[in-house]
C-alpha positions in Angstrom: 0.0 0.0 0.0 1.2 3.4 -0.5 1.0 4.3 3.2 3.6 1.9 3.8 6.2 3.6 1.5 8.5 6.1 2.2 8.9 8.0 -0.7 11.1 10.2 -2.0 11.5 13.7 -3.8 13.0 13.0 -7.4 15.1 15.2 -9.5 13.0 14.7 -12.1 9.7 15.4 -10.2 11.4 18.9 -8.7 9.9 20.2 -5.7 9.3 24.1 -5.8 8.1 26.1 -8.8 8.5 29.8 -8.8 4.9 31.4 -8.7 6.4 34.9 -8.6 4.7 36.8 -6.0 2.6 33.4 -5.8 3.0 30.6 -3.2 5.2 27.7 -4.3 4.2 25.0 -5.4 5.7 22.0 -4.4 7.2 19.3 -7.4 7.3 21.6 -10.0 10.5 23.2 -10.7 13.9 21.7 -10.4 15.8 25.4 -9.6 16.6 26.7 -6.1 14.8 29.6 -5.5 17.4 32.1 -5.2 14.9 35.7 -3.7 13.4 33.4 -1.4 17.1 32.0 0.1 18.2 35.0 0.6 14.9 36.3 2.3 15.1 33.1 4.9 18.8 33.9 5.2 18.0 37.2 6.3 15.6 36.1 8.5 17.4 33.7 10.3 20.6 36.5 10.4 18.5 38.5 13.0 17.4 35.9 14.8 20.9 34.1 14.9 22.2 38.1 16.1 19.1 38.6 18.7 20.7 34.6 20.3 24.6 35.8 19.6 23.8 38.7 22.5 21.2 36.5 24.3 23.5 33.3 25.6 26.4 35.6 26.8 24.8 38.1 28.1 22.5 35.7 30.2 25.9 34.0 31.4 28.0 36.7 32.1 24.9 38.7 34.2 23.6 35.9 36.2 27.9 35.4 37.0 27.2 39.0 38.3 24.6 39.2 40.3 25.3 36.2 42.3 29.1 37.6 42.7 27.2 40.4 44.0 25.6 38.2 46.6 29.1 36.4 47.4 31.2 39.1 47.2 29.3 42.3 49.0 32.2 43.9 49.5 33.8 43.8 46.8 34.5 47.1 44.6 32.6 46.9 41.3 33.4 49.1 38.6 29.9 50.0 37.7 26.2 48.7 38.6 25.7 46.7 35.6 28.7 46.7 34.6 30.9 43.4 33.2 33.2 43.2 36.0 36.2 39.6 36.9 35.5 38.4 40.4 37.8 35.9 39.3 40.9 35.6 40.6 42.9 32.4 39.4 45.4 32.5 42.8 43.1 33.0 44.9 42.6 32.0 49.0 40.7 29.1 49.5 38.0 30.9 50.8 37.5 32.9 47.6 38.0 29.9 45.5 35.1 28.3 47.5 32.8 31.2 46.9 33.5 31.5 43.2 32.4 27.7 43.0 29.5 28.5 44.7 29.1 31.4 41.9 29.5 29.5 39.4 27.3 26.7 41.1 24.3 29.2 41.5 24.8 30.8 37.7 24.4 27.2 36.3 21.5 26.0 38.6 19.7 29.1 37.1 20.5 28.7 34.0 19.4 25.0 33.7 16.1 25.9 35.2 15.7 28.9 32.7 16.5 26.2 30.4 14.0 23.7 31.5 11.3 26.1 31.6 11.8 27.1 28.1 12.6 23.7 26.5 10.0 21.6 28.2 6.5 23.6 26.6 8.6 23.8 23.5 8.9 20.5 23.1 5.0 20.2 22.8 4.5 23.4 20.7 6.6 22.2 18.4 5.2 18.7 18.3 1.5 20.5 17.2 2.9 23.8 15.6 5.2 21.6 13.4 2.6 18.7 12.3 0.6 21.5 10.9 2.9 23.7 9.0 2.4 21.3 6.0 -1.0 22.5 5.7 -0.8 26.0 7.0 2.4 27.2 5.8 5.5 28.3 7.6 4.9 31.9 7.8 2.9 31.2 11.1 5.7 29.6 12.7 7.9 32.6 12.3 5.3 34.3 13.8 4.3 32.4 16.7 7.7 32.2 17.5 8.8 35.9 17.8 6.0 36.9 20.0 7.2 34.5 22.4 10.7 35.1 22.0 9.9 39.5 22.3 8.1 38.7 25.4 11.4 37.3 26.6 13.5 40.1 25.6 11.6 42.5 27.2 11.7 41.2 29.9 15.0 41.0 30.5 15.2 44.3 29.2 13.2 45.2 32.1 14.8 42.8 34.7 18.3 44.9 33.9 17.1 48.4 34.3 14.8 48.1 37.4 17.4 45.1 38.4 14.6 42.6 39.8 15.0 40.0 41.5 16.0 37.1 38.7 13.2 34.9 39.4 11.2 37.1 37.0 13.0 35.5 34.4 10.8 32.5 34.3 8.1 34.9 33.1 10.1 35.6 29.5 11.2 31.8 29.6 7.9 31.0 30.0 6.3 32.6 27.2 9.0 31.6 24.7 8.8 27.9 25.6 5.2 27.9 24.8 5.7 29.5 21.8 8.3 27.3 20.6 11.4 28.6 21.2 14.1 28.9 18.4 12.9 25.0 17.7 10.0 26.5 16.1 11.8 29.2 14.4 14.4 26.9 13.1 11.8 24.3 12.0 10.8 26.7 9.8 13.5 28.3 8.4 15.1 24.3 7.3 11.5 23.2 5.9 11.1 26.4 3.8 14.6 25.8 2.8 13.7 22.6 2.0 10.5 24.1 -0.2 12.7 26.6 -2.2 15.6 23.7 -3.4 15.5 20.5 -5.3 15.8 17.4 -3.4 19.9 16.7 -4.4 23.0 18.0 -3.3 22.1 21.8 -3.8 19.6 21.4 -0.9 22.9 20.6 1.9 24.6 22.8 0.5 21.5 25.5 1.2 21.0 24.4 4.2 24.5 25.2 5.0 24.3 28.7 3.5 20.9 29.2 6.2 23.5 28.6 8.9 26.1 30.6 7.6 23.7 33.7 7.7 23.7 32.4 11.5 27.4 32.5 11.6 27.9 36.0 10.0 25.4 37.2 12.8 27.4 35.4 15.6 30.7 36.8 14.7 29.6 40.1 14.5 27.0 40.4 17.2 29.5 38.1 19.8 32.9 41.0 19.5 29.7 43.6 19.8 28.1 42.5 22.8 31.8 42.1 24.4 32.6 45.4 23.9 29.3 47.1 24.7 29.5 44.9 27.9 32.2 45.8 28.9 32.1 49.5 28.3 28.6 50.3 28.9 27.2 47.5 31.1 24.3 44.9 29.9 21.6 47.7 29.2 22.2 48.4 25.9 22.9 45.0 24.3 19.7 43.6 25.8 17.5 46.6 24.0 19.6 46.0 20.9 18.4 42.4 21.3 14.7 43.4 21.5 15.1 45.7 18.6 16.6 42.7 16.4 13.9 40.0 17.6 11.3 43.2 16.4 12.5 43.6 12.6 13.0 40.3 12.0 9.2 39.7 12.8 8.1 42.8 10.4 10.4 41.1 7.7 8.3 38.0 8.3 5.1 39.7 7.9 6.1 42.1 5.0 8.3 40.4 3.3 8.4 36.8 3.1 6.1 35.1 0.6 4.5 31.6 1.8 5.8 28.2 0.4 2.4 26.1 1.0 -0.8 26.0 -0.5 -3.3 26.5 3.0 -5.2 23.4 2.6 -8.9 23.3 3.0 -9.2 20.6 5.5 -7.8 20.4 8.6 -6.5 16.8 9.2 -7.1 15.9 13.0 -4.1 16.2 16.1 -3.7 12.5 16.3 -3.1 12.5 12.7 -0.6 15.1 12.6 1.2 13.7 15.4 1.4 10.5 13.7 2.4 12.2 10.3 5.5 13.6 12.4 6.9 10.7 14.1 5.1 7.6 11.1 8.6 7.6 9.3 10.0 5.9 12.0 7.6 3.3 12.8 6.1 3.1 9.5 6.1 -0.7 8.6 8.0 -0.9 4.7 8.6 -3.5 2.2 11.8 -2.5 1.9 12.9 -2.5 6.1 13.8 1.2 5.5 12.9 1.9 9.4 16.5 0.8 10.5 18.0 3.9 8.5 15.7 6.9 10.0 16.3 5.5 13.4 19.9 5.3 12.8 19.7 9.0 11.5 17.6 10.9 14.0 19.9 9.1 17.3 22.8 10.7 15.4 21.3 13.7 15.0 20.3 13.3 18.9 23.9 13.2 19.6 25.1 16.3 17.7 22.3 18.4 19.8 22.9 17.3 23.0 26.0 18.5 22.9 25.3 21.6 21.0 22.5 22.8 23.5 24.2 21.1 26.4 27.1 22.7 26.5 26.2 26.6 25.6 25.7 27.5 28.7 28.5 25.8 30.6 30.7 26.4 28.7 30.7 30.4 29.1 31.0 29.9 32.8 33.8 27.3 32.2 35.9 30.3 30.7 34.5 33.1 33.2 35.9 31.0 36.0 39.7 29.8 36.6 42.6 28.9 35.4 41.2 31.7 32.7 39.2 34.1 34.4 38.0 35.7 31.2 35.8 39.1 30.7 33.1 39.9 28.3 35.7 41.2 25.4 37.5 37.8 25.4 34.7 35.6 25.6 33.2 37.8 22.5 35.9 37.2 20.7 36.5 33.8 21.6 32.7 33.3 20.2 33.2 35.3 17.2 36.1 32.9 16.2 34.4 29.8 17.1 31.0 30.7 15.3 33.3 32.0 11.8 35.1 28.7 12.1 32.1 26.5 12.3 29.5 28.4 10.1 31.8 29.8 7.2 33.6 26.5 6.6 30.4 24.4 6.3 29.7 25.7 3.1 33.7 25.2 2.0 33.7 21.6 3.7 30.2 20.1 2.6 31.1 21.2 -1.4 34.3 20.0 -1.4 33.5 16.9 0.3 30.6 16.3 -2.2 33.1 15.7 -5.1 34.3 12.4 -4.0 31.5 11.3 -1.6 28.2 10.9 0.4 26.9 13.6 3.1 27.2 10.1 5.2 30.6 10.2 4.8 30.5 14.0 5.6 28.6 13.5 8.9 31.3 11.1 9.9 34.3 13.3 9.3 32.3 16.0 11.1 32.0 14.2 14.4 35.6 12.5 14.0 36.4 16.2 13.8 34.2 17.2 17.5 35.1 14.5 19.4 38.7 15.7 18.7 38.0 19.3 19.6 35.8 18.1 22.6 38.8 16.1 24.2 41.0 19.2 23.8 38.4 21.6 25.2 37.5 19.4 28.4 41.4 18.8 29.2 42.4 22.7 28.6 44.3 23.9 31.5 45.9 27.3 29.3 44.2 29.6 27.2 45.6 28.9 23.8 44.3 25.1 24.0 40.8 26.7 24.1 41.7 28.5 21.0 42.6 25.4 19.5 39.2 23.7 20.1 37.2 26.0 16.7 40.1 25.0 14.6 40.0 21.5 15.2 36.3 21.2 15.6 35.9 23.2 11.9 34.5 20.2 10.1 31.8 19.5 12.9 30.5 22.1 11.0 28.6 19.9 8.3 27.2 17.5 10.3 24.0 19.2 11.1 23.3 20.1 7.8 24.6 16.8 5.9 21.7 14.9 8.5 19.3 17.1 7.6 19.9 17.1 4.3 19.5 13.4 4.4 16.3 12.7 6.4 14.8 15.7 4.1 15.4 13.4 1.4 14.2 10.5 2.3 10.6 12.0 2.4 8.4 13.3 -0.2 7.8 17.1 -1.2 4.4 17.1 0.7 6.3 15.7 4.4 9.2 18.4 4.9 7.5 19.5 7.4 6.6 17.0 9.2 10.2 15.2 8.9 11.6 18.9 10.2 9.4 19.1 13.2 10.3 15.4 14.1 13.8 17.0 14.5 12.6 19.9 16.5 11.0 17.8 18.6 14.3 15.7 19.0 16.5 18.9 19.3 14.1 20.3 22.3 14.4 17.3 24.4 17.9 17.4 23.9 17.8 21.0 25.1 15.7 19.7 28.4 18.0 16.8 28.9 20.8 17.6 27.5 21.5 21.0 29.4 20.1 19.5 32.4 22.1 16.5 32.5 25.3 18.4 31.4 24.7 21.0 33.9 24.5 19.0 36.6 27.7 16.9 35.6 29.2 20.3 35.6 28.4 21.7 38.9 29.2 17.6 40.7 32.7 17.8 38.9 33.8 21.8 40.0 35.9 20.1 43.0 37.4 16.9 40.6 37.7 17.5 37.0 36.2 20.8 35.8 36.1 19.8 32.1 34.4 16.6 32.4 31.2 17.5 30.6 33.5 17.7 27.5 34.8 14.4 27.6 31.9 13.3 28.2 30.4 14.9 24.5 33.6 13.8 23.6 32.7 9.7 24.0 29.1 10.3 22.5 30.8 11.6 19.5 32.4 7.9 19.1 29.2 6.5 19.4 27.6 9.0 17.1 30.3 7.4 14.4 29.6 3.9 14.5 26.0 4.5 14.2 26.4 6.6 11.2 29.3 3.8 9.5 26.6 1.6 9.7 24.0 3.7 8.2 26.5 4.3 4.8 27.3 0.6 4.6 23.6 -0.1 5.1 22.4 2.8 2.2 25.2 1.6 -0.1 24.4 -2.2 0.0 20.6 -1.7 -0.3 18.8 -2.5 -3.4 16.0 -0.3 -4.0 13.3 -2.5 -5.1 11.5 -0.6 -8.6 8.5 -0.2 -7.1 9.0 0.8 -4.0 10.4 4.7 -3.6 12.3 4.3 -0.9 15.6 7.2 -0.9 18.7 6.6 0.8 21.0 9.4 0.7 19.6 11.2 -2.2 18.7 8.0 -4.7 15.7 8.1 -6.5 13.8 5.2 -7.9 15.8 5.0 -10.7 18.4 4.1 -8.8 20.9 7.3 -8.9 22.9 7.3 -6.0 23.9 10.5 -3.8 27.2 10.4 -5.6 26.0 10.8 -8.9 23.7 13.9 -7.8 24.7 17.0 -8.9 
C-alpha cells in the first residue's frame, strides 16, 4: 500500500516552482529559489544576532549578580557593569565562593532552560505537524511573540534590576511558543520548499546557517565590547530591537511556500504524520536507517544545547578568568570557524563522496576538539578547540539534508518538526544533565562535561558507518520509492547527484 512507502522527492519530479509573487508550489520546478534564500537567510541572520547577545549576556549577568551576593564587599566598577571576580590564585576561601558562583549561575541557568525547552517540546510537536498544511509563515510568527516577550523582559529585569526569578516569566512565554525550535523548523522546511531534493539542498541548508554564523561573529565582539564598556543595558535593548525587525520582515516580506489546505486533518493525525517515518512498517525494512539518523542527530544536539551554557562559565571561572571582550571574541572565532567552513567543507566533500561520509568526518572532527576543550588547562588550547572542531560544522546540515530526502515534497514539514521535537528534548535533557555533571565535577575535573560529549561523539560514528554501509548495500526494489542518501527510484545514487 502506499502508506507503507516512504517516498522520495526526485530530480526529475522537482519540488518548488517559482509562482512569482505566488505561493510555491511544491514538485514543479527543479531550480533553487534564489529571492526566497536569501529572504530566509535574512531572517534567520536577525534571529541568529538577537541569540549571539542573548547566551552571553544571560551568562556573564547571572555570574554578576550572584558575585554580587558572594562578594558584598567587593569594589565593582559600575552597577551593571561586566566586571572579573575571578581571581585564578586565589585563598581558598574565595576559591570556595567562586564555585558557589559558578554553582548558583548554572543552577539558574538549567532551570531557565528547562522552563523554556519543556513547553517547546509540545509546541513544536502541534505547531510543526501542521505547517504542512498551514504554511510556515505562522511559525515565524508564533515564534517571535514569544521570543519579544522574553526580551523584554529581561530588558526590564536589567534596568529596574529585579529580583532574577522574573526570568521564568520571558522563559515561559517563549517555551510555549516554541522557542528557536520552532523558528528553526521553519526556516530548514522552507529551505527545504525553495531547493530540489539533491545535493544543492545541503549545500543551502548550509548557506541558512552561515547567515547564522555572520550574525554570531559580528554580534558576539559587539556585545563584548558594549558589555564591557557600557554594562548589559544596551545590548539587551539592541536584542529586543533585532527579535522586532525580524518579525516585520516576516510579515512584509516573506512570501508563503504552502498551498493552506482546506481541511484540517485531526491532532492524532498530525502527530502520527511527524513521528510515522519511524515506525512506518515498509517492504523495503527502510525503518533501521531513520532511526539510525535521528539518534545521530540526537547526539550532535545534546552537545550543542548542552554545552552553551556551561561552557561560558567554564571560561569566566579559573585557570582563565575571562571578561566579556574575550569571551566575544573567543565566540566570534568559534561561530566563523564553524558556520563559514560548512559551506567550503560540505562542497568540497561532495566531489568524491556521500553527506554520510561527511557527517562522519564532522564528528571524527568534534570528538577531537571536545577532548582538547575538556582537558584545557591554558588559554591557547581553548583557542585550538574551533580549529580542530571546523569540520563538525557539516554534520547538522549533511543529516538534515539526508532525512529531508528520504521523504516526499508534501512531508518536509513533518520530517523537520520530528527534529525539533528531537533537538528540544535534547535541550531539556541535555543541558540538564550536562549542567548538573558540571556543577558535581567543580571540586574533581572541571572539564568533564566535555569528555563526556567527547565519548558520544564515538558513538555517534559507529552508528552513522553503519548507516552508509547499510544505504550503499541496499537495493531499491523498482517499485518501492524508498531514498537513501539522495537515490531516486531509478536508482541514482547521492554520488551521482549533482
Amino acid at each position: 500500500m502506499e502508506d507503507d512507502n516512504i517516498h522520495c522527492g526526485r530530480e526529475t519530479e522537482p519540488l518548488i516552482k517559482d509562482g512569482g509573487d505566488h505561493n510555491i508550489v511544491p514538485g514543479s520546478q527543479q531550480k533553487m529559489q534564489i529571492r526566497r534564500l536569501f529572504l530566509v537567510s535574512l531572517i534567520l541572520f536577525l534571529h541568529g544576532g538577537s541569540g549571539a547577545i542573548h547566551s552571553p549576556l544571560m551568562s556573564q549577568y547571572l555570574y554578576l549578580r550572584y558575585s554580587e551576593e558572594y562578594f558584598p564587599n567587593s569594589t565593582f566598577p559600575e552597577r551593571k557593569t561586566s566586571h572579573s571576580e575571578c581571581v585564578a590564585n586565589s585563598t581558598a576561601m574565595e576559591s570556595n565562593l567562586q564555585k558557589e558562583v559558578q554553582r548558583e549561575a548554572t543552577n539558574l541557568n538549567m532551570q531557565l532552560t528547562l522552563a523554556t525547552s519543556i513547553p517547546a517540546i509540545f509546541t513544536n510537536l502541534f505547531l510543526g505537524a501542521y505547517s504542512d498544511y498551514f504554511g510556515r509563515r505562522f511559525l515565524f510568527m508564533t515564534m517571535m511573540v514569544g521570543r519579544l516577550t522574553r526580551d523584554l523582559t529581561t530588558v526590564a529585569i536589567i534596568v529596574w534590576n529585579l529580583d532574577l526569578h522574573y526570568f521564568f516569566i520571558g522563559y515561559g512565554a517563549d517555551g510555549l511558543c516554541g522557542s528557536s525550535f520552532t523558528f528553526y523548523l521553519a526556516g530548514y522546511a522552507y529551505t527545504a520548499d525553495i531547493t530540489p531534493p539533491a545535493k544543492v539542498r545541503t549545500v543551502a541548508l548550509a548557506v541558512v546557517d552561515a547567515a547564522r554564523g555572520i550574525a554570531d561573529i559580528s554580534l558576539h565582539i559587539a556585545t563584548g565590547y558594549l558589555i564591557k564598556m557600557y554594562g548589559y543595558l544596551y545590548p539587551s535593548v539592541g536584542m529586543a530591537a533585532m527579535t522586532l525587525l525580524d518579525f516585520l520582515v516576516v510579515v512584509t516580506l516573506l512570501p508563503e511556500t504552502v498551498k493552506r489546505s482546506g481541511t484540517c486533518i485531526s491532532p492524532i493525525t498530525a502527530i502520527k504524520n511527524v513521528f510515522g517515518f519511524y515506525f512506518r512498517k515498509t517492504s523495503t525494512g527502510n525503518r533501521d536507517l531513520f532511526w539510525i539518523c535521528i539518534i545521530v542527530f540526537l547526539f550532535n544536539m545534546i552537545d550543542k544545547h548542552g554545552t552553551v551554557n556551561i561552557e561560558n562559565l567554564y571560561m569566566l571561572s579559573p585557570p582563565f578568568c575571562w571578561d566579556s571582550v574575550r569571551l566575544g571574541l573567543y565566540g566570534a572565532l568559534k561561530d566563523g570557524v564553524y558556520y563559514f567552513s560548512s559551506v567550503v567543507i560540505i562542497k568540497a566533500l561532495h566531489v568524491c563522496t556521500t553527506d554520510g561520509v561527511v557527517g562522519i568526518i564532522g564528528f571524527m572532527s568534534a570528538a577531537a576538539s571536545k577532548l582538547i576543550e575538556g582537558l584545557a588547562f591554558v588559554d591557547w588550547m581553548l583557542y585550538l578547540v574551533p580549529v580542530v572542531g571546523v569540520a563538525s560544522s557539516a554534520i547538522s546540515p549533511a543529516l538534515r539534508a539526508i532525512l529531508s530526502r528520504m521523504v516526499p515534497a508534501e512531508e518536509q514539514g513533518a520530517i523537520f518538526t520530528s527534529m525539533s521535537v528531537v533537538e528540544a528534548v535534547c535541550d531539556a535533557v541535555g543541558s540538564t544533565a550536562l549542567n548538573v555533571v558540571y556543577e558535581a565535577t567543580l571540586s574533581v575535573m572541571r572539564g568533564a562535561a566535555f569528555l563526556i560529549m567527547a565519548a558520544s561523539k564515538i558513538v555517534a560514528i559507529v552508528l552513522l558507518t553503519v548507516f552508509v554501509f547499510k544505504t550503499r548495500s541496499r537495493v531499491v526494489p523498482p517499485k518501492d520509492n524508498l531514498c537513501v542518501q539522495g537515490r531516486d527510484d531509478q536508482g541514482i545514487s547521492d554520488e551521482e547527484q549533482q
